[in-house]
C-alpha positions as CSV (number, residue, x, y, z in Angstrom):
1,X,114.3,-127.1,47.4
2,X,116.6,-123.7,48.5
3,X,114.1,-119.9,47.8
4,X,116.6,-118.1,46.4
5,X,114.7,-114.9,45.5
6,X,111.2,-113.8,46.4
7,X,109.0,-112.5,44.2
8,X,105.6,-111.6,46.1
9,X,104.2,-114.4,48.7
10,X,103.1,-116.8,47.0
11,X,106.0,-116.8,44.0
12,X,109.6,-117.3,44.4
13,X,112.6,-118.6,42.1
14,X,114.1,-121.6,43.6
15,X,117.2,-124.2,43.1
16,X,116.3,-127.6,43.1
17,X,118.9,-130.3,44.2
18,X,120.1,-130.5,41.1
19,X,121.2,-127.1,41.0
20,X,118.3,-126.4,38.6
21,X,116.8,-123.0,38.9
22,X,112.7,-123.3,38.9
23,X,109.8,-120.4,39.1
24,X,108.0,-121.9,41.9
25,X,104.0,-121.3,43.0
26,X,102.2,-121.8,46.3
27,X,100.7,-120.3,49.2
28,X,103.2,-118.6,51.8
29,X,106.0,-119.7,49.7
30,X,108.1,-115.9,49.5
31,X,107.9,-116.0,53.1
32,X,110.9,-116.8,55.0
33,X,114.3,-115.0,55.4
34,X,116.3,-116.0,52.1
35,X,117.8,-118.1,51.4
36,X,115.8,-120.8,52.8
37,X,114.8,-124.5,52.7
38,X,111.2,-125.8,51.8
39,X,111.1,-129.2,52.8
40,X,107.2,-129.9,52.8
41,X,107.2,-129.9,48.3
42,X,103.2,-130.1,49.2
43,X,103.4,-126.3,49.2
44,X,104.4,-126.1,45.5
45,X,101.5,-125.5,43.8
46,X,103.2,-125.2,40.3
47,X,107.2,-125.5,39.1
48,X,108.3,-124.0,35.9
49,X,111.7,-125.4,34.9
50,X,114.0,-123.7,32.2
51,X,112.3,-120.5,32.0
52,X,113.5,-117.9,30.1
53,X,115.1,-115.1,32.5
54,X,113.9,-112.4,30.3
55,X,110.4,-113.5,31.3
56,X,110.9,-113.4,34.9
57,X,109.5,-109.9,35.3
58,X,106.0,-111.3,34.0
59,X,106.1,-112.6,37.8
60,X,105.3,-109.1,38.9
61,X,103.5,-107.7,36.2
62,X,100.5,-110.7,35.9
63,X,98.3,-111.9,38.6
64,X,99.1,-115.5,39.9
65,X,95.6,-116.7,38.8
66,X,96.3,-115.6,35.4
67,X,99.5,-118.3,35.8
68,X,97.9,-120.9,37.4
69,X,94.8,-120.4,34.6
70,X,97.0,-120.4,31.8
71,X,99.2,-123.1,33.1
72,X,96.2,-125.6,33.3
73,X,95.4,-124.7,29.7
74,X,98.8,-125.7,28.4
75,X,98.4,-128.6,30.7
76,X,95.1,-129.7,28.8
77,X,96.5,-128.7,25.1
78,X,99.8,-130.5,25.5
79,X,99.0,-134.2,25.0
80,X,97.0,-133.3,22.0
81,X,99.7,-131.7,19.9
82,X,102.2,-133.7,18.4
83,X,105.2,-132.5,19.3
84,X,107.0,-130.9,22.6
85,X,106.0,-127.1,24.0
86,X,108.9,-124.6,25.0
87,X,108.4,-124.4,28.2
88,X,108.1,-120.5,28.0
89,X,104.7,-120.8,26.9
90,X,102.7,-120.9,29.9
91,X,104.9,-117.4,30.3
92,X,104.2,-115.8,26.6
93,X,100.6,-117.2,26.5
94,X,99.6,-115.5,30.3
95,X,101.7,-112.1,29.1
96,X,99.3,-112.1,25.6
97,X,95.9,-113.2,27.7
98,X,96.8,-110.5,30.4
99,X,97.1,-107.9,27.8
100,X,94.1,-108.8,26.2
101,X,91.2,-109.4,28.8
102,X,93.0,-105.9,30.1
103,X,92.4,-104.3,26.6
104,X,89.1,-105.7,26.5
105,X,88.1,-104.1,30.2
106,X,89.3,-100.9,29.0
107,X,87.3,-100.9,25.9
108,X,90.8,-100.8,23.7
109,X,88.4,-102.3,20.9
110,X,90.9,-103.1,18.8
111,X,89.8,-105.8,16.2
112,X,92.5,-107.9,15.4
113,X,92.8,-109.8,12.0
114,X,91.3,-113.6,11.5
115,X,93.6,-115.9,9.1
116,X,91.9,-118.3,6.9
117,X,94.6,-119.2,5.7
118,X,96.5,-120.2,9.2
119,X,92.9,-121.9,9.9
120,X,93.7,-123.8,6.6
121,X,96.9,-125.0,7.1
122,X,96.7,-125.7,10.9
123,X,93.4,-126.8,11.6
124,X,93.9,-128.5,14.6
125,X,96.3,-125.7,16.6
126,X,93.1,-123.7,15.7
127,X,90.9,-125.7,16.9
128,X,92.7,-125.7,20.1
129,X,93.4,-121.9,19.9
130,X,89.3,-121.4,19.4
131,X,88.9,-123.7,22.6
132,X,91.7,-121.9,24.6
133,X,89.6,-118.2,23.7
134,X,86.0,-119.9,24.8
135,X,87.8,-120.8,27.8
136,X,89.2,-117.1,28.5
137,X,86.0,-115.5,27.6
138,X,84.4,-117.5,30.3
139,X,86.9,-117.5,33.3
140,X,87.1,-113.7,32.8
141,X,83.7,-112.9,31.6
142,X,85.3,-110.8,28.1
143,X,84.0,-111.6,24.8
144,X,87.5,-111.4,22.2
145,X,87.1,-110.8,19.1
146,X,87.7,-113.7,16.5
147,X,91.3,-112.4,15.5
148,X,92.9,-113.7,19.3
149,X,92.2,-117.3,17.8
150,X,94.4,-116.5,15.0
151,X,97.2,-115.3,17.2
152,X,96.8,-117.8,20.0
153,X,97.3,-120.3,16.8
154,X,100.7,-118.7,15.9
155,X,102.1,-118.9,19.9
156,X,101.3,-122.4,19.8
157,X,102.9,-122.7,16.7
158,X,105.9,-120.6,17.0
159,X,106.1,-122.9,20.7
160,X,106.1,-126.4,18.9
161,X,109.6,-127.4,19.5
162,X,111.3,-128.8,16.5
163,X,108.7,-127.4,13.9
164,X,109.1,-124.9,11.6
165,X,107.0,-122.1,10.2
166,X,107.5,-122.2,6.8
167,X,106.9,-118.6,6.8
168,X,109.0,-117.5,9.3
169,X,112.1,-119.9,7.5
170,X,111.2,-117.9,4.0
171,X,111.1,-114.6,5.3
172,X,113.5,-114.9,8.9
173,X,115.7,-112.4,6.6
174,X,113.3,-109.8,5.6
175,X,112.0,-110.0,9.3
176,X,115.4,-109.8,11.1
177,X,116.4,-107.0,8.8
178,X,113.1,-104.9,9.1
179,X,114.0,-105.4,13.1
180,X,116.6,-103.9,12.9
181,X,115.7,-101.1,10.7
182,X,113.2,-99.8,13.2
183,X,115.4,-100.3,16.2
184,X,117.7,-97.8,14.7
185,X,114.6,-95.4,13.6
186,X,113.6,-95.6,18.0
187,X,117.3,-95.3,18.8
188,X,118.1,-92.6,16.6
189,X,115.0,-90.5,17.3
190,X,115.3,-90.7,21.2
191,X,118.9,-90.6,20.9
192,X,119.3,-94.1,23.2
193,X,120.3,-97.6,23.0
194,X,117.8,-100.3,23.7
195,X,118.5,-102.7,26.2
196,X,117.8,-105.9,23.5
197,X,118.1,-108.4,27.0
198,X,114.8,-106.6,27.5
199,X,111.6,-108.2,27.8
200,X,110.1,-105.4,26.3
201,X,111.9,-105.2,23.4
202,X,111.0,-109.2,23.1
203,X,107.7,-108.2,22.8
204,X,108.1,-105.7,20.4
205,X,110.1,-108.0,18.3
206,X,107.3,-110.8,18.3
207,X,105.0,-107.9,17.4
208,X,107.1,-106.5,14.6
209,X,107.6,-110.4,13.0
210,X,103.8,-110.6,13.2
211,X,103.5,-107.8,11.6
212,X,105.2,-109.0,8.8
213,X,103.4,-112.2,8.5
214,X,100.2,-110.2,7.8
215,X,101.6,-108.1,5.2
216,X,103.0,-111.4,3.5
217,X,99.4,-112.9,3.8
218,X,97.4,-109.4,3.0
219,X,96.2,-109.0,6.2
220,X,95.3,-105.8,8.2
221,X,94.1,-105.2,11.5
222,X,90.6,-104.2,11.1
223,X,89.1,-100.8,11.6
224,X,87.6,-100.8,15.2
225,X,86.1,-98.1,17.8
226,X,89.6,-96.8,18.4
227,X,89.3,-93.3,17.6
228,X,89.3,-91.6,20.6
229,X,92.4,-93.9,22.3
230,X,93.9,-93.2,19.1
231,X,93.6,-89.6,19.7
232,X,94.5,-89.5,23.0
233,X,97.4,-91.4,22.7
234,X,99.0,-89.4,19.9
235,X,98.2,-86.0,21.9
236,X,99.6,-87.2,25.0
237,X,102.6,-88.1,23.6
238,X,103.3,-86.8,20.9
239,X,107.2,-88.0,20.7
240,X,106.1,-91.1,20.9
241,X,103.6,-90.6,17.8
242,X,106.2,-89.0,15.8
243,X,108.6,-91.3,16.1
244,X,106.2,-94.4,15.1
245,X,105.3,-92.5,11.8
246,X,108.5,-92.0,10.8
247,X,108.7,-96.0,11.5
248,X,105.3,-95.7,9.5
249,X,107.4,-94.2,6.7
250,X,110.2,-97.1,6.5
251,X,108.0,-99.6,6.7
252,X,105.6,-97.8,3.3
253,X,109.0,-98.1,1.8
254,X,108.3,-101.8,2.5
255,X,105.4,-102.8,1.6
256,X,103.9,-99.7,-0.1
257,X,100.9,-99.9,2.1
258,X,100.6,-97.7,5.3
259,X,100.0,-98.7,8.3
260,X,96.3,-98.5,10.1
261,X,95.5,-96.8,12.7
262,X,94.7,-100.3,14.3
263,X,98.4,-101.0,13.8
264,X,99.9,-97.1,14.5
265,X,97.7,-97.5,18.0
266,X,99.7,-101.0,18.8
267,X,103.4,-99.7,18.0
268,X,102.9,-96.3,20.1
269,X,101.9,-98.9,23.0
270,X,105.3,-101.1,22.1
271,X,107.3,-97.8,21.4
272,X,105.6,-96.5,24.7
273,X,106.8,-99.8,26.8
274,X,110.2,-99.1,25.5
275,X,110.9,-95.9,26.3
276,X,109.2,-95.1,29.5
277,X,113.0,-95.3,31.2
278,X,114.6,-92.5,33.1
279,X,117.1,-91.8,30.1
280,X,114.1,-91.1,28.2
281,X,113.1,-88.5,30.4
282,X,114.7,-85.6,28.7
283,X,112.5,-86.0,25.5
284,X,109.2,-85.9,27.5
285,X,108.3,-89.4,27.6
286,X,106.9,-90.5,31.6
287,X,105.3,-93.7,32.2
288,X,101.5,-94.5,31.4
């Protein structure tokens, strides 16, 4: 195995002899002068083949134990699902557990919506998803509210390879039109282009396809104690909150329904993430 990159010490990318690029984990394993050889594989902790590159810059935003945690619940849910993960799930599952036993230690209380109807018709991905949270909520000592089931459910879901959200396939237009339709509301507000290779803007698109999903099932984020984030959020940047109303606007047009301020909260934290860059700058916007 050739470490090809470093990422801290104990994460690097690596080539296999195969020529197959892996995310490798284990102790000591960025040190060395790269490129180098590892020839003891009792060092790798945990490999992570065909890995999204987009995702590679999770490696330096998550801890490792967050990784290693999430990888071992993947690990335990994977023989009881009929079918094959994407292997980018340990990856999208850590980045949506990160951000929500943060959210939780900074009191973001923001109540996200249970589906009855996903419960319904996946009962056993939400019996797993309702294991997966009583599993987080005691490694990390949180309490999340019932709605992470529901959205755990749809990762493990939208990861089943070879399955098909009925949903998604009915509406994939409405959604990939609607994505578009905002990008162009950010992009012509802030006078930029996004960078769509951008991780970022892979999260915003998963949020914005969500989004719809709710709307087609009548669902809401639920009012919560977000007030004063709320608040300060739109006061601190208030380019940021413009420019998600005016997305507020188009998506009325939409669905006829505004949007919460649950929902307003979560798309100034997307819009933030996107255009905290340096060619952003001359509008105001600096990083949280």
């Amino acid at each position: 195995m050739m470490i090809v990159k470093k990422i801290n010490n104990n994460v690097a990318i690596g080539v296999d002899g195969n020529g197959h690029e892996v995310v490798l984990f284990g102790k000591g394993i960025g040190f060395g002068e790269l490129p180098y050889s590892i020839n003891d594989m009792s060092k790798i902790e945990r490999s992570f083949y065909d890995i999204d590159y987009r995702y590679y810059n999770l490696l330096s935003e998550i801890p490792e134990n967050m990784f290693l945690f999430t990888s071992r619940i993947v690990d335990a849910i994977e023989s009881k699902i009929d079918g094959n993960l994407n292997p980018n799930l340990v990856f999208i599952l850590a980045d949506h557990i990160n951000f929500a036993v943060t959210r939780y230690h900074k009191g973001m209380q923001i109540s996200l919506p249970y589906s009855y109807e996903i419960e319904f018709e996946y009962p056993h991905l939400t019996k797993l998803a309702k294991w997966i949270v009583k599993n987080i909520n005691a490694k990390y000592q949180v309490c999340l509210d019932k709605g992470e089931v529901t959205s755990i459910t749809m990762h493990l879901l939208n990861a089943l390879e070879g399955k098909t959200n009925q949903d998604d396939q009915q509406h994939q237009s409405q959604i990939t039109r609607i994505i578009k339709n905002v990008t162009k509301i950010i992009e012509d507000y802030f006078g930029i282009v996004l960078d769509k290779n951008d991780f970022n803007y892979f999260r915003f698109k998963i949020h914005l396809k969500y989004y719809v999903l709710r709307k087609e099932n009548n669902e809401e984020f639920m009012d919560g104690n977000i007030d004063e984030l709320y608040d300060n959020m739109k006061n601190t940047y208030p380019d940021i909150y413009n420019c998600v109303y005016n997305i507020d606007q188009y998506l009325y047009k939409e669905f006829k329904k505004s949007c919460t301020s649950n929902e307003l909260l979560y798309l100034m934290i997307h819009v933030t993430r996107l255009c905290t860059r340096e060619d952003c700058n001359r509008k105001g916007i600096t990083s949280a």
